[in-house]
N, C-alpha and C positions, 0 to 999 in steps of 0.2 A: 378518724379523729385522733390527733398526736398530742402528745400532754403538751402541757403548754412551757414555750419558750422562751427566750430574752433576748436578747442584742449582742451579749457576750457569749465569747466561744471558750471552747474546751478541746484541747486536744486528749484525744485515745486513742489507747491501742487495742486492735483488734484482732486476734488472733496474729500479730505480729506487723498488721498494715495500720498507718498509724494514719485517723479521719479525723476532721476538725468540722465541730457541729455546732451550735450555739446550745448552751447552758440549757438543762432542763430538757432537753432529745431523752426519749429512753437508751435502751441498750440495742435494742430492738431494729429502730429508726436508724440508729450510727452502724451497725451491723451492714444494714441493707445500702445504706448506702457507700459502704467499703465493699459492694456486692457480694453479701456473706449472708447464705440463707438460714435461718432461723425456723423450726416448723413450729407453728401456733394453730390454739384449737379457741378458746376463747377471745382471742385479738380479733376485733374486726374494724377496718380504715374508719367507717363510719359511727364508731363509739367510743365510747371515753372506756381506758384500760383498765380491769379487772386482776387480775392475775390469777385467776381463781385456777385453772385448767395442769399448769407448772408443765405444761409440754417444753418453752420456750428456755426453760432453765437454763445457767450461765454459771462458769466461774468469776469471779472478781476478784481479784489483788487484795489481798488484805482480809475476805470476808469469809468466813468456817463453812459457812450453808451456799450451798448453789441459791441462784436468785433467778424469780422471773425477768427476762430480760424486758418486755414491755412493761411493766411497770416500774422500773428502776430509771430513775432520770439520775443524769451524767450531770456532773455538780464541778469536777475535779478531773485532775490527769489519773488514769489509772489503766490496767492492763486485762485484758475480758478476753476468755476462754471461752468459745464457743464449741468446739468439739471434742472431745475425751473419752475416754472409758468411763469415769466415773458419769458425764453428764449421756453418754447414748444408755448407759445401765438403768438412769435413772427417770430417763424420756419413753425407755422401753416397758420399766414397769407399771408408769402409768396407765399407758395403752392399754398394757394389760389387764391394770386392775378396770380400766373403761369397759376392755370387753367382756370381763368376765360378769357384769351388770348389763348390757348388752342383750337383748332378746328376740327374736326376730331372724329369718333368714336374709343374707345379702342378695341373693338373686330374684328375692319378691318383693324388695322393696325400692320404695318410689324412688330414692336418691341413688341407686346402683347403680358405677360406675361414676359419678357425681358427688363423693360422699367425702368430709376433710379427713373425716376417721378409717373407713375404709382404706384411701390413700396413704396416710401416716404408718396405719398396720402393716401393708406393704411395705413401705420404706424403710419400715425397723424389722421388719423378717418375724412379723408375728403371726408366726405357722400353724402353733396351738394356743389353745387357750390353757395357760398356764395355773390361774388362779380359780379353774371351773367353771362354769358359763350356765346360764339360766336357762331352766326345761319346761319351763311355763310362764304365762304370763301373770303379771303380779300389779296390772291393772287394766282398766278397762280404754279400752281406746274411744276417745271424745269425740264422735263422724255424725254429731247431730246437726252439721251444718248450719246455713245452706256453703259456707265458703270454705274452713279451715278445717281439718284434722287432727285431734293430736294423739300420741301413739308416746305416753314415758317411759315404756320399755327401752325406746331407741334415745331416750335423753342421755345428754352425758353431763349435763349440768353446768355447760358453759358459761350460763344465765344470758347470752346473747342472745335471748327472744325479751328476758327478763329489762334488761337495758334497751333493747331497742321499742319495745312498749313504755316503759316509763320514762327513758329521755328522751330520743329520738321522736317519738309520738305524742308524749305527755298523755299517755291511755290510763296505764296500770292495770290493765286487764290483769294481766299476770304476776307472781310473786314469787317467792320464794318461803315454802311451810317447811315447818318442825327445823329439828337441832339435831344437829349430828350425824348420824347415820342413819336418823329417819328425815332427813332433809330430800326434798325434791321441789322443782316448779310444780306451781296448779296455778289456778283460779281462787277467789276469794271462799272459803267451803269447799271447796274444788269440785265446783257448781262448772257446768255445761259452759263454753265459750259463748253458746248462745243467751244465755241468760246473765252474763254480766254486759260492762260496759265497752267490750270488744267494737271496734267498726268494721269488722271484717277487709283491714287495709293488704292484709299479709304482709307486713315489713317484718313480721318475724320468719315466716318462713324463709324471705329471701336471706336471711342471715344467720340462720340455724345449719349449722354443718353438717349432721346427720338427718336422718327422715323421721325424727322427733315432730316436726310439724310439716305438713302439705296441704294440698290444695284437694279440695274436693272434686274427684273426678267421673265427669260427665263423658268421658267417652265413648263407652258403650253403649250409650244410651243413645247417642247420635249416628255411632255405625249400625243400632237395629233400627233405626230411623232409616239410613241412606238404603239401607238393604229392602227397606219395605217399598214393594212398588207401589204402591197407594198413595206414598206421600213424597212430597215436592219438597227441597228440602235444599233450603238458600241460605248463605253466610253472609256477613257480615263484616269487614276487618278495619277495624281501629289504627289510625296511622301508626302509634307508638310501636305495635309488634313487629310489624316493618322494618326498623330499625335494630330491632332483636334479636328476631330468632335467628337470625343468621349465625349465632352465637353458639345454638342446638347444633349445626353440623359442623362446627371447629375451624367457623371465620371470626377473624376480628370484630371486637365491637361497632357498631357502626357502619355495618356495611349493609347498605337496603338491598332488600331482596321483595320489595311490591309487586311487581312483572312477575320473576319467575313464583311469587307463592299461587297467584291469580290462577296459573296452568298448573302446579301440582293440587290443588284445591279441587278441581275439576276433575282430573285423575282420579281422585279422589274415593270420587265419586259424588259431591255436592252441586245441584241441578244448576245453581247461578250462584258468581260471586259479586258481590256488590259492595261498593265502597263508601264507611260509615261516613268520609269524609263528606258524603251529600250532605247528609242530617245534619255534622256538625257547621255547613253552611246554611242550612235551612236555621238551626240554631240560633245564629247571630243574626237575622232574621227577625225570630222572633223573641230571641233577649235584646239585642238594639230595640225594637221597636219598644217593649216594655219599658229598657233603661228611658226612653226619650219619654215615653208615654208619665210614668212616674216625676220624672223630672219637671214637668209642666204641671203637673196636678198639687204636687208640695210648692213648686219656685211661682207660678203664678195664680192657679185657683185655692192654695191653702189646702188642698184638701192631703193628708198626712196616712191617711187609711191605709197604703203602700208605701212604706216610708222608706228614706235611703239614708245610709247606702246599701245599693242594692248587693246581693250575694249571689255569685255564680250560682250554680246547681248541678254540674255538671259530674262531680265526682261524689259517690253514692258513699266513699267513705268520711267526707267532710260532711254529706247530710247526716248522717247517721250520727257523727262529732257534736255538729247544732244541737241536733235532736236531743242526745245525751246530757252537753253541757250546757247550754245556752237555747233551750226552747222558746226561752222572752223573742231571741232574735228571730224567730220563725217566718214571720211575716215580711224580714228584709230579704228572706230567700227569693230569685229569680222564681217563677210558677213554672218555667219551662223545664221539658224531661229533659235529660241528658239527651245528647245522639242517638247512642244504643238503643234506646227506650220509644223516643220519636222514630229511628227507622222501625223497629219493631209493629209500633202503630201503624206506619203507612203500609208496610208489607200485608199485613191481612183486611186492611181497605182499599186501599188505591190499588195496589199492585195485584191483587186477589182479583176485585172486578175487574181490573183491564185484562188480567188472561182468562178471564172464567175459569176460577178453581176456588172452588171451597174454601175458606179461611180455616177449617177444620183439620184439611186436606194439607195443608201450609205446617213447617216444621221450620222456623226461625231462630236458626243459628248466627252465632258471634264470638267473634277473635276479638280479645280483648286482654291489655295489660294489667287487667287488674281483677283479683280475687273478691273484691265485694260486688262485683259488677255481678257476680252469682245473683249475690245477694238480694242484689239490684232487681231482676228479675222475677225473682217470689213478692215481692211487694202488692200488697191486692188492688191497691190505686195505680199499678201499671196493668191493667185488664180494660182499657178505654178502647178497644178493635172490639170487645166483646170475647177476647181470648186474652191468653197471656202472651201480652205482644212480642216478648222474644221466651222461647224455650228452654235452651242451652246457650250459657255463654261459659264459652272454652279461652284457655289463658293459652298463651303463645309456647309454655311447655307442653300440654294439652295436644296442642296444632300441630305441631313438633314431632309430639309422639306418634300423631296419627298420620302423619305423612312417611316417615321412618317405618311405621309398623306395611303401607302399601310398597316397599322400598323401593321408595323415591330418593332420591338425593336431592335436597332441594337447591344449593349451587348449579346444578347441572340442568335444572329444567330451563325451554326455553320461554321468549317474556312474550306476555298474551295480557292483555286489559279487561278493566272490569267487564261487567254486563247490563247493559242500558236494562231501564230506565234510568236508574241508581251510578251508572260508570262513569257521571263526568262532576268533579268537583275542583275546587279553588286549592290555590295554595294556602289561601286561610284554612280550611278543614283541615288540614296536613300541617299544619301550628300547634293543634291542639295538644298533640301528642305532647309538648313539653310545655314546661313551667313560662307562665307570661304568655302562651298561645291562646290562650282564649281572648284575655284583654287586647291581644293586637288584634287578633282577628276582628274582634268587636268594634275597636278602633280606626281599622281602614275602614267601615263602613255608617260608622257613626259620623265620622268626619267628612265623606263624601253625602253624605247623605244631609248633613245641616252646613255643609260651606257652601258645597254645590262645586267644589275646587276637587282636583285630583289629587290624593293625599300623597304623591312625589313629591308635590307643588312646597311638604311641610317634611317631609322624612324621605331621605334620598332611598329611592328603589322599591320606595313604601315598606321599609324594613324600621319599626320603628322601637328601634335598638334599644329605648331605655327601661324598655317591662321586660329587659330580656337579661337572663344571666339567673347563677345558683345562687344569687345571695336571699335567706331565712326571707325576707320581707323585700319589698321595692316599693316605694314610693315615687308617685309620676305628678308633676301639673304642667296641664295642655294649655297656653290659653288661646282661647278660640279669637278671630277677629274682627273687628267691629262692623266688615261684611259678610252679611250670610247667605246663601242660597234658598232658591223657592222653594216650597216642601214636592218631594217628588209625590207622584204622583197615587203612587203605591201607599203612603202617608196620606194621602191629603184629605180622607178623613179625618183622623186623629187628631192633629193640630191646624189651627189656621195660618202659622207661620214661624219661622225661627226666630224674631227680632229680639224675645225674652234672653234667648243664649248670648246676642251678642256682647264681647268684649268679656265673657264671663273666661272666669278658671275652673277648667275640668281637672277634680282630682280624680285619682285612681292610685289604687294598690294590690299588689299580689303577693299570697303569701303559700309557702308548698310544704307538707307535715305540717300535721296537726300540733305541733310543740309550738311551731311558727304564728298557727292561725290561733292559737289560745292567746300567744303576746299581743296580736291584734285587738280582738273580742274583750281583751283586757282594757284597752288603752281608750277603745269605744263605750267599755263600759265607763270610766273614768273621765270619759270627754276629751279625750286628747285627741292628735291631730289625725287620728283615723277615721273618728268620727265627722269627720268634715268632709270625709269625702263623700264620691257621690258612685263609685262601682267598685269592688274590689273580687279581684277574683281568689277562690280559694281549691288550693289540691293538697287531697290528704295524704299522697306519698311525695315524699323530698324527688325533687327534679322535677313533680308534673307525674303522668302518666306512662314516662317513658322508661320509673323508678318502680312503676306501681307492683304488686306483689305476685302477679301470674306470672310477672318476665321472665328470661333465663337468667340462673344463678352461676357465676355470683355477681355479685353488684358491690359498687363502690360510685364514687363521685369522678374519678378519672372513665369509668363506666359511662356513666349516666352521659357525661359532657359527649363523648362518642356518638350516642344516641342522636344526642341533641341535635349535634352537626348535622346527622344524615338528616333527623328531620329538617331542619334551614336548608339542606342542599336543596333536597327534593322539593320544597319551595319557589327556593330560587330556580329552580328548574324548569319549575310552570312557568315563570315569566319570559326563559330564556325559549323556550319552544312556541311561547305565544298562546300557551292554556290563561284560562282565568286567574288571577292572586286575591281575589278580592271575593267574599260572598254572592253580594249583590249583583254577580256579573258572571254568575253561575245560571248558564240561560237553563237547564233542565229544572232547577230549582223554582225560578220565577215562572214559567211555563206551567209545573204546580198549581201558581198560584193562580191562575189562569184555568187553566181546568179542573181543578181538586178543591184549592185552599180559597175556594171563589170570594169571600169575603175580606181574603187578607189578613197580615201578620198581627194577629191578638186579637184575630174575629173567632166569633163563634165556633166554626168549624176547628180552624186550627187550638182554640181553647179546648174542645172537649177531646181533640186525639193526639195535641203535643206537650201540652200544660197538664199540672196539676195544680192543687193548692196546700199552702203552710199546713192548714187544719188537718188535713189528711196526713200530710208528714209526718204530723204527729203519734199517726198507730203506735211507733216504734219508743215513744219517750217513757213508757211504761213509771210515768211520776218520778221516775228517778230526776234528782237535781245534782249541781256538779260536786257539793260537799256530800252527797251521800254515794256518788260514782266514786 
């Protein structure tokens, strides 16, 4: 996030190379882009500048005191010193005085080899610890889970978790206590992460420099799993990490590595891998049929009981958001589990009887981009198999680690495909992964399913471009046409026909970070034009899921977009090979429905093992309302 600009420019000098930026650039931004590196500990792309950290320090023309260069916006011509004696003396002591507060060893901690401070102290030849270094620790490390950790020995007081919880998120879990030299981050009382109004997103982790915050890690816990021969012991994987981890062994952003993770996974030593993109087409499934089912009950029998617009469900950091701030909304929640949670269900029913093995005997593992998806997990309303329907869910550093610790390379392995019954899914499943993926995916089968028309016939390539992109909020209307299709078949309990839809406008919106989805819930609460809609989908990390807080670090929006691409490639790739792109056209899924889900999408069956309900969601509101969060 770059302070903000204007239309006019400015020229300067930079260390002798003279850039023209427009008015209002830091020092920072004009530097970088005369390609003059600057080291920063509290600057991060995606937050508004601080300067609190003074790594960044600069001379300026005219000015007695060295300056942070990121927060110093360029107004005038003037001449900026970026390297000297007086500013590496003065970049060195900081470090020092950082490490000498500093607790913890570098080789047992989580961020080693990955760390911005570690790196820096390197760079400036910080061989001893000059100002004395700490022999104990002087608090208690926070690992009450189920998702985050925190550890303020290793704080350097960036306030980057501090900012990316209260703008970035609009949380506030975290703050900033006392004055002076008893200042440090906590919590409100400096009460348990789990006992405020945390969602367990991890956006602070991804943006914390040092191993001050991490991810609660299940590893271990899964290799004395894989090592028990008693138990069977299947994964899981989330489009988004796909896109990612490739990032863990020092490829570029964006480069998928789906195939070869499938065959080091197995290596592994985990008995099946299967792909959540099934679930997330069974998903749209059964949130289409809801969105349609609702729609009909408010638009023509009046009845409001399920009111819209309706709200995704799919990301456990956005439930837990509603939960916190807006529990009135409860009831516009989708009832459907997330993926993760619906495979999880099917694997100790479906998948249990068809190979005769104990649901007991079953160890249901998941790769997942996102640190509340822990969370997700301990929930007692995800116990509908009669167990806890997934186990361990491990985040794509987690996955990472655990393939590195077998040493694999995972560039190097060759490409091997999922494992039926769960290996064959759509290019919709493989959407989810980014911001707008779920509303398309929703959308190419809502729209075939009430035109009766192939949704090329409206969006070339069925790519339908306008719920897609980084921007805070989207706003979409469809209007459907004054012909509509017979209800298929798979429907044709539910409604007697589509005629109520015709000629109508389908709104829709999407919104990603919770900062984003509070401007919504705001404007719904006020009656404005969100409320008019009739689906909006919601993800509580910026970009979707493929931002979410287990990814690898580090992350930016030039990040995220990389991601993004691979997941569209691999999309469009399904089409180009002749796989499904569409849900409903995932024959292993509808076969399901056919032998398992014998009733059908928001029948019985599939309500009591892929649904939940609002009132339940509620465990977690603990009365808290959003002016006392």
């Amino acid at each position: 996030m770059t302070t903000e600009v204007s239309t006019e420019t400015v020229t300067v000098t930079v260390d002798d190379i003279e850039v023209t930026v427009p008015k209002g650039t830091s020092i920072l931004e004009a530097a970088r882009k005369a390609g003059i590196d600057i080291p920063t500990l509290c600057h991060h792309p995606d937050l508004p500048d601080a300067g609190v950290c003074r790594m960044c320090v600069v001379e300026v023309d005219g000015q007695r005191n060295l300056q942070a260069s990121c927060a110093f916006p360029l107004t005038d011509k003037v001449e900026i010193t970026t390297h000297s004696p007086r500013i590496h003396q003065a970049r060195r002591d900081v470090l020092d005085l950082m490490l000498s507060e500093h607790y913890g060893s570098c080789r047992t901690c989580v961020r080693n080899g990955n760390c911005e401070l570690q790196d820096l102290a390197a760079q400036y030849g910080c061989d001893y610890v000059r100002f004395g270094h700490k022999t104990k620790a002087t608090s208690c490390i926070d690992n009450l889970g189920p998702s985050i950790v925190r550890d303020m020995d290793k704080c350097i007081q960036c306030l980057r978790c501090v900012r990316t919880c209260a703008e970035l998120q609009g949380i506030g879990a975290l703050g900033v206590l006392g004055r002076g030299s008893t200042t440090e981050v906590g919590t409100y009382l400096d009460i348990a992460l789990s006992e405020v109004n945390c969602i367990n997103c991890g956006q602070c982790i991804n943006r914390c420099p040092t191993g001050a915050l991490s991810a609660v890690d299940n590893t271990d816990l899964v290799w004395a799993a894989i090592k028990d021969p008693t138990k069977h012991v299947v994964i899981q994987t989330a489009p988004a990490p796909r896109a990612g981890i490739g990032e863990e062994f020092g490829l570029k952003p964006g480069t998928p590595m789906t195939w070869q993770m499938n065959t080091a996974l197995r290596r592994v030593g985990f008995d099946k891998v299967f792909d959540t993109n099934f679930s997330a087409d069974l998903t749209i499934i059964e949130e289409g049929t809801e969105l349609l089912l609702r729609l009909y009950k408010n638009l023509v029998l009046g009845d409001t009981s399920q009111p819209v617009p309706q709200f995704t469900s799919c990301s456990p950091g956005w439930i837990k958001y509603i939960e916190h701030q807006y529990p009135e909304y409860l009831p516009n929640l989708s009832t459907c589990k997330s993926p993760q949670q619906m495979f999880g269900a099917l694997i100790k029913t479906f998948y249990a009887k068809k190979n005769n093995i104990d649901p007991k005997d079953i160890v249901s593992v998941s790769l997942m981009p996102c640190t509340a998806k822990k969370f997700e997990t301990t929930r007692p309303e995800m116990t509908d198999s009669g167990f806890a329907d997934v186990d361990f869910a491990l985040t794509s550093r987690e996955i990472a680690k655990m393939i590195k610790e077998y040493g694999l390379d995972l560039p190097d392995m060759p490409k091997s495909d999922f494992d039926d019954p769960f290996g064959t899914a759509s290019g919709s499943g493989v959407i989810f992964g980014a911001t707008g993926g779920v509303m398309e995916a929703a959308l190419r089968t809502v729209v075939e399913l009430v035109l009766g028309i192939k949704v090329e016939d409206l969006f070339e390539h069925a790519d339908i471009v306008p719920v897609r992109g980084f921007e805070g909020v989207r706003y979409v209307e469809i209007q459907i046409p004054d012909k509509v299709g017979p209800v298929p078949a798979i429907l044709a309990d539910l409604v007697p026909d589509w005629n109520w839809l015709k000629g109508a406008t389908l709104k829709v919106a999407v919104a990603h970070g919770t900062a984003n989805a509070e401007k919504v819930m705001e404007d719904i609460k006020a009656g404005g034009k969100f409320s008019e809609c009739h689906f909006i989908e919601f993800m509580a990390c910026p970009g979707g899921c493929l931002g979410g807080g287990g990814q690898p670090i580090p992350t930016s929006e030039a990040i995220r977009q990389a991601r993004a691409n691979a997941i569209y490639g691999e999309d469009a790739a399904y089409g180009e090979e002749g796989r499904a792109r569409k849900s409903h056209e995932n024959p292993p899924v509808m076969k399901l429905y056919e032998e398992f889900l014998t009733d059908g999408p928001c029948g019985h069956i599939s309500h009591h093992l892929l649904h939940t309900e609002y009132t339940n969601r509620g465990t977690f509101i603990a009365t808290k309302t959003k002016k006392e969060s």
